[in-house]
C-alpha positions in Angstrom: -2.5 -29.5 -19.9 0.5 -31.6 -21.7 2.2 -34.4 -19.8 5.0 -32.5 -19.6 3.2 -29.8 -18.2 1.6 -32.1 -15.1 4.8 -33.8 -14.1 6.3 -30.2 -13.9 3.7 -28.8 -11.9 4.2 -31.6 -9.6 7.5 -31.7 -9.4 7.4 -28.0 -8.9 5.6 -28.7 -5.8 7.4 -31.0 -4.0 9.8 -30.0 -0.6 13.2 -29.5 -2.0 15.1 -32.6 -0.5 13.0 -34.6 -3.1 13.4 -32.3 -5.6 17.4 -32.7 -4.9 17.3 -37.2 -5.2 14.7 -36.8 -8.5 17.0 -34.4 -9.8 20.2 -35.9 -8.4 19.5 -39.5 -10.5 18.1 -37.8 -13.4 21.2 -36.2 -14.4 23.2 -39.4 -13.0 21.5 -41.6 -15.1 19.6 -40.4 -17.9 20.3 -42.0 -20.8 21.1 -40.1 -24.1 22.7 -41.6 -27.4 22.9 -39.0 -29.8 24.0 -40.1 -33.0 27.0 -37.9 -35.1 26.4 -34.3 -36.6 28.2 -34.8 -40.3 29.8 -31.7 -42.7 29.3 -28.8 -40.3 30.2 -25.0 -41.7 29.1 -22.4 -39.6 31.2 -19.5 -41.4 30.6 -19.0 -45.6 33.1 -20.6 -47.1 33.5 -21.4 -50.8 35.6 -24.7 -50.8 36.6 -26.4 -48.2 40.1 -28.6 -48.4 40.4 -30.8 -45.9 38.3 -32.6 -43.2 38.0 -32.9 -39.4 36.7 -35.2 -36.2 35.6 -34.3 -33.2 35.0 -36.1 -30.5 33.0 -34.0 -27.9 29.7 -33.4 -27.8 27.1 -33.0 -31.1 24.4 -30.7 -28.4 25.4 -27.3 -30.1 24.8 -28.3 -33.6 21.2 -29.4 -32.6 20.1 -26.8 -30.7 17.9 -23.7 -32.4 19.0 -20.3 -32.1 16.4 -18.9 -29.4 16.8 -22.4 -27.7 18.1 -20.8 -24.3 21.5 -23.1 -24.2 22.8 -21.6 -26.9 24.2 -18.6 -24.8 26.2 -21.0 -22.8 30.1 -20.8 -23.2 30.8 -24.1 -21.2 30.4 -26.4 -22.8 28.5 -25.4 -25.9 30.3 -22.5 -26.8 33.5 -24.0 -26.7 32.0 -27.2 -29.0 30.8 -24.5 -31.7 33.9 -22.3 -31.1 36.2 -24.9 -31.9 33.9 -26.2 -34.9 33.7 -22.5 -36.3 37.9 -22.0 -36.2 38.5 -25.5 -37.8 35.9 -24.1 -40.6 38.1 -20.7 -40.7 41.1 -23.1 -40.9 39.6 -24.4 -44.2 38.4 -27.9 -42.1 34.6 -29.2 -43.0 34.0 -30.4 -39.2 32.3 -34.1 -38.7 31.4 -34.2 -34.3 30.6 -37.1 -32.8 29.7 -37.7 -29.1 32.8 -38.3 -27.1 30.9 -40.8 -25.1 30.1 -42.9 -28.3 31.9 -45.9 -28.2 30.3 -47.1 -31.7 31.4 -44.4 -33.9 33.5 -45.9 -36.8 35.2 -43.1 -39.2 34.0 -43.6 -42.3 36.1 -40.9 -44.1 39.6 -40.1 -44.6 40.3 -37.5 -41.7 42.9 -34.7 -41.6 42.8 -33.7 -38.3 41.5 -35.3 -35.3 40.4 -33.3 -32.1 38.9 -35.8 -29.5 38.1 -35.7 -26.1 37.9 -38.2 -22.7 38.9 -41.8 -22.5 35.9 -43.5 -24.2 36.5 -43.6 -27.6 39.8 -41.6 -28.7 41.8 -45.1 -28.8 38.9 -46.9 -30.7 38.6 -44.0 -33.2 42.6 -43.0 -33.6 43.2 -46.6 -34.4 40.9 -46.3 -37.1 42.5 -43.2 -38.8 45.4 -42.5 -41.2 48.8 -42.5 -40.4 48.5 -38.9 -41.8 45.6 -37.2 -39.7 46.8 -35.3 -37.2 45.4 -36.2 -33.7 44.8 -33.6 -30.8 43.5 -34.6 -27.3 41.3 -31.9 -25.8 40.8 -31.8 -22.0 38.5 -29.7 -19.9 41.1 -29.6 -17.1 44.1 -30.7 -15.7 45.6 -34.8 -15.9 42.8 -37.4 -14.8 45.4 -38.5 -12.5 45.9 -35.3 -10.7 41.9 -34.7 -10.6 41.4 -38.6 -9.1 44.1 -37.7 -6.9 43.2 -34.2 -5.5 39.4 -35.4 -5.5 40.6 -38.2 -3.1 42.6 -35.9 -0.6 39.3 -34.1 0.1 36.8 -36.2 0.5 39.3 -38.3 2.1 39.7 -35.1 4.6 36.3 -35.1 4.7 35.5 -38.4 6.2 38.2 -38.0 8.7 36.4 -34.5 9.8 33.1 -36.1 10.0 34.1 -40.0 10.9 32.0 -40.1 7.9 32.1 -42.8 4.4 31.1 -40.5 2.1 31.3 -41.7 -1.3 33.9 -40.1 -4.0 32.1 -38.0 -6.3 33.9 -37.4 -9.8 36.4 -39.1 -10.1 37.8 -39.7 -14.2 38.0 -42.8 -16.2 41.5 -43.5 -17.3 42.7 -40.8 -20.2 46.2 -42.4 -20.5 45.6 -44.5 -23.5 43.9 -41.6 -25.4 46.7 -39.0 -24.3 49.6 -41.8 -25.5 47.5 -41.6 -29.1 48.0 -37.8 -29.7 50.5 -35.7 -30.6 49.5 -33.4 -28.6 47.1 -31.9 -25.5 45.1 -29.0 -25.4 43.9 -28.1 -21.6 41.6 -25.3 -20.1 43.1 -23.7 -17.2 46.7 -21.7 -16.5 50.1 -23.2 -15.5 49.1 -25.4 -12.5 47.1 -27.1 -15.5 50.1 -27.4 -17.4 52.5 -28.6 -14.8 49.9 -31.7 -13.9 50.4 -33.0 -17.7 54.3 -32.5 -16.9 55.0 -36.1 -18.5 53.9 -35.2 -21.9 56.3 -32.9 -24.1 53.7 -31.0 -26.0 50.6 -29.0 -24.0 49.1 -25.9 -24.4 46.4 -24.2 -22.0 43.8 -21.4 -22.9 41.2 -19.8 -20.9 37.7 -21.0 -21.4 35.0 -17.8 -22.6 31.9 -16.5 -21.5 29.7 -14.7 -23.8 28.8 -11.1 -23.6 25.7 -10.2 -21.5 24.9 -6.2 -20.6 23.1 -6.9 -17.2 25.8 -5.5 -15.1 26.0 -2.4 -17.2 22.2 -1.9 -16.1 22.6 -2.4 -12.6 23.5 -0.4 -9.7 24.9 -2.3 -6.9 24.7 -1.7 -3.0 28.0 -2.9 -1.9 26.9 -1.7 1.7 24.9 -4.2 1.6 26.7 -6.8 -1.1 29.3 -6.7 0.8 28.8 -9.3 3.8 27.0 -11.7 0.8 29.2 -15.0 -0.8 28.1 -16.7 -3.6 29.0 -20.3 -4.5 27.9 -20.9 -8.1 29.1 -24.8 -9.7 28.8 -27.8 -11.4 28.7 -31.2 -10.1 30.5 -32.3 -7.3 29.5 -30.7 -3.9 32.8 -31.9 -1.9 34.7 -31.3 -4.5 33.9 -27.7 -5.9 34.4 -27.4 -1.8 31.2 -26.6 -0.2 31.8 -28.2 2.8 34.7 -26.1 3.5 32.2 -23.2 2.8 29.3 -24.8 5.5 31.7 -25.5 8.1 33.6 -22.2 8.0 30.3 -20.1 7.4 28.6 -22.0 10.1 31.1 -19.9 12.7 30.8 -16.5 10.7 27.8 -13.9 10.6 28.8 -13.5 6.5 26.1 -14.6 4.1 26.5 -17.9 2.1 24.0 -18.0 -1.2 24.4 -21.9 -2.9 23.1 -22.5 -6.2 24.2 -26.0 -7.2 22.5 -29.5 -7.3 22.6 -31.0 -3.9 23.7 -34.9 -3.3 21.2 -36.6 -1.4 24.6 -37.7 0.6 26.0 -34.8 1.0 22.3 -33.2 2.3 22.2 -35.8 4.6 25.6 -34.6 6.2 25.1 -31.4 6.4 21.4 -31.6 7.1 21.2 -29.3 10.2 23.3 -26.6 8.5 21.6 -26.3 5.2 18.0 -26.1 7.4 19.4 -23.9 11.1 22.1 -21.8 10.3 20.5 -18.5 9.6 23.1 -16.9 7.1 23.9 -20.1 4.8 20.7 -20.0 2.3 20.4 -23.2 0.0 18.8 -21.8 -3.5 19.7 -25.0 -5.4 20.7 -25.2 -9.1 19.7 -21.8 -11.1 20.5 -21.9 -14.4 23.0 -18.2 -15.5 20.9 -15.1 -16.8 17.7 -16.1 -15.8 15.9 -13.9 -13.4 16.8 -15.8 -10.7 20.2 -15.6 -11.2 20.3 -12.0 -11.4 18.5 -11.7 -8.2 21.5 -13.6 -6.3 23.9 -12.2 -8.1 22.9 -8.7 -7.4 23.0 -9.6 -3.7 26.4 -10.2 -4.0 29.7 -9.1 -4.1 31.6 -12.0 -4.1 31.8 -15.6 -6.1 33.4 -18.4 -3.7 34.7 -21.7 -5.3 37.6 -23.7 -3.2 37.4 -26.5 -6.1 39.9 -29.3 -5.3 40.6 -29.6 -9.1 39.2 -27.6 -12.3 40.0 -26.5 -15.7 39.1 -22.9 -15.7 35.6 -23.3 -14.6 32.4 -21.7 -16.5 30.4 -20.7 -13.4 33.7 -19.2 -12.1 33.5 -16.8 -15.2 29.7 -16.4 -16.2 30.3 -15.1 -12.3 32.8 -12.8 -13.2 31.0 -11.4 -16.1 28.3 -10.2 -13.3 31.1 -8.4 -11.4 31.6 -10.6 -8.5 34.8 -10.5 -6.9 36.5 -14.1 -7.2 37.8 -15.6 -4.5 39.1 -19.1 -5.2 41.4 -22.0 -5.0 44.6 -22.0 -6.8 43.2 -25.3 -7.8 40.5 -23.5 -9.6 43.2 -22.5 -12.4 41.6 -18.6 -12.4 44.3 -15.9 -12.0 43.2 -13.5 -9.6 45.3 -10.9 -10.5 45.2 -7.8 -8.7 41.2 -8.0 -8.9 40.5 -11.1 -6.6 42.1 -13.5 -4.0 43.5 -17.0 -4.8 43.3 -18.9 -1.3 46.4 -19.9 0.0 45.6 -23.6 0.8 42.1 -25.3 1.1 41.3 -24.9 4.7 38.2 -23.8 6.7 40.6 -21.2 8.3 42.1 -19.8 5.2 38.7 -19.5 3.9 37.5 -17.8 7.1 40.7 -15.4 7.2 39.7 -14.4 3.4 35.8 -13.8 4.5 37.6 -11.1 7.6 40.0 -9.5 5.1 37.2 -8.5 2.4 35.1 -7.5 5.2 36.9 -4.5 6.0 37.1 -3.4 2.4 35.5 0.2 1.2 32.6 0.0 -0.7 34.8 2.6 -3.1 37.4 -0.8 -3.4 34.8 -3.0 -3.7 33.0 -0.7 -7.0 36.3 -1.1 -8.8 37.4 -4.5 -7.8 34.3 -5.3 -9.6 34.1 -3.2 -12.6 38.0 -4.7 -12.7 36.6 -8.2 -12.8 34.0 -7.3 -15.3 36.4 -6.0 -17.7 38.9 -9.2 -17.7 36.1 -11.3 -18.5 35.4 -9.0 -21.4 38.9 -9.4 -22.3 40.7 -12.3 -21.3 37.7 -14.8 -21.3 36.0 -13.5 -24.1 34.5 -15.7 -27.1 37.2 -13.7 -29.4 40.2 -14.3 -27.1 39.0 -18.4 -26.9 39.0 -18.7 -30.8 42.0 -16.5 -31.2 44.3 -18.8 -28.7 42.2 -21.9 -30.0 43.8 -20.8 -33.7 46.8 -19.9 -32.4 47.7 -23.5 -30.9 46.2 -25.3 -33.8 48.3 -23.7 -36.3 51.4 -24.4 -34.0 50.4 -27.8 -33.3 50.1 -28.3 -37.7 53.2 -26.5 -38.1 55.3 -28.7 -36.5 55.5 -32.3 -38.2 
């Protein structure tokens, strides 16, 4: 047996609250340098004219085709998605890692697409008066996020007359977005409206790539029906779980978590993640494993009363599965007529929401979520991401 192979079957053993702190400071602290991916064409093209930088991150180029990554939208799809329009835009693509505060341009660039306040400045400097320079964010203003990530944990503390620690809050952007002509933002409108002070923005929906398990499965909704799922990223008070816990805690509905716990945050809500009968703590699973199906075919709906969030991934690969979305206007997902946006970010707004979908028929609930299966086969498709990524680009270039 490899190395590997004993540290996993050890770690594979151990109680899940040390599984939680090992994993916690891994993916807190692990270092990773990875050094620039140069002269990427991932479409046949016989000459290309012009070059491009990005600054985001170099994983997608390195990864092999059965590596199991590959199949995720955020954030390696949208890395290669941008890469592969730029190449249909007649760009030769040059990424670097936006967290790479090293990188010195060594050619003569014609567009620049970077991302993040590390090292946009340092590289823009460093470029033609000519190269166009975009700034790419995954959400809304870092002010905005720092603020609205602030208001609830801040809430937090004053629930609990606890000092738990802010989780995710951004390094300045403002020097990076005062270098570029323009922003380019996941999410809708409320996106928009929080980079108000700037005169040019777009927004797009983030993607999901196609996957057929929902066509082979036949849910119970009698069953589905009384079972939540709440499916993130980093950030446990922020995404909003302890919203979830404390209004859960006083319903008999059934709450499934699958993200990475805070050894903090495990310690605050200790008794409820281990006594309360319907709130079942799965941990981090990554999307279209078999686990994943399992919970998902559970339930019928995906949770997420995010303080702050740029058209989420998990909200989406969710969606893809058929799970009705019920989420925070912060969240920057229209519900349409398919799902519910919550009104504000309360424990009793959530709670109301949980009694209206209760009463649903299980006839609503089969074609609420065949309805949110097909808009994320439409409007958060890999084809509709490229298509409104082109779209903007050759705006953006037309305009001197």
């Amino acid at each position: 047996m490899s190395n590997l192979n004993i540290i996993k079957s050890i770690y594979d053993k151990l109680p899940y609250k040390f599984k939680v702190i090992i994993s916690w400071f891994f993916f807190r602290f692990y270092p990773h340098q990875l050094k620039p991916v140069n002269n990427i064409s991932l479409i046949n093209h016989e000459r290309y004219t012009r070059n491009a930088l990005l600054s985001y991150i170099t994983a997608p180029f390195r990864l092999t085709s059965i590596d199991p990554q590959i199949f995720s939208f955020s954030n390696i799809g949208i890395a290669s998605s941008i890469v592969r329009v730029l190449n249909q835009l007649g760009y030769l693509v040059d990424v670097v890692e936006y967290t790479d505060t090293d990188f010195v341009p060594k050619k003569n660039y014609d567009l620049f697409i970077g991302h993040g306040g590390f090292n946009f400045q340092n590289i823009a400097n460093r470029l033609s008066l000519n190269c166009r320079k975009i700034y790419f964010s995954a959400g809304p203003y870092w002010k905005y996020w720092n603020r609205k990530e602030k208001e609830r944990i801040d809430n937090l503390n004053r629930r609990k007359k606890s000092d738990y620690p802010y989780e995710r809050l951004d390094i300045s952007e403002e020097s990076a977005l005062n270098h570029s002509e323009a922003i380019i933002a996941l999410g809708n409108e409320i996106v928009a409206k929080s980079y108000s002070k700037f005169s040019r923005v777009y927004t797009l929906n983030n993607g999901v790539y196609y996957d057929d398990h929902f066509d082979k499965t036949i849910k119970d909704f009698s069953q589905a029906r009384n079972n939540f799922l709440f499916f993130a990223g980093g950030g446990n008070v922020h995404k909003g779980l302890d919203l979830l816990i404390e209004a859960f805690s006083e319903m008999s509905s059934h709450l499934f978590i699958c993200q990475l716990i805070s050894p903090a945050f495990y310690n605050l809500y200790k008794y409820e993640l281990e006594k309360t009968p319907n709130i079942h703590l799965i941990g981090w699973i990554k999307p279209r494993t078999p686990s994943y199906y399992e919970i998902v075919d559970k339930c019928a709906y995906l949770i997420y009363p995010s303080c702050a969030d740029g058209s989420p991934g998990a909200v989406i690969e969710s969606m893809l599965q058929g799970l009705i979305p019920i989420v925070s206007k912060e969240t920057t997902i229209d519900t349409d007529d398919f799902g519910y946006t919550l009104k504000n970010n309360s424990i009793k707004e959530i709670k109301k929401a949980l009694s209206v979908f209760k009463n649903k028929s299980e006839k609503w609930y089969r074609q609420a979520s065949h309805k949110t299966r097909n808009i994320s086969l439409t409007k958060y498709s890999e084809k509709e991401f490229k298509n409104n990524f082109t779209k903007i680009i050759n705006h953006i270039i037309s305009v001197s």
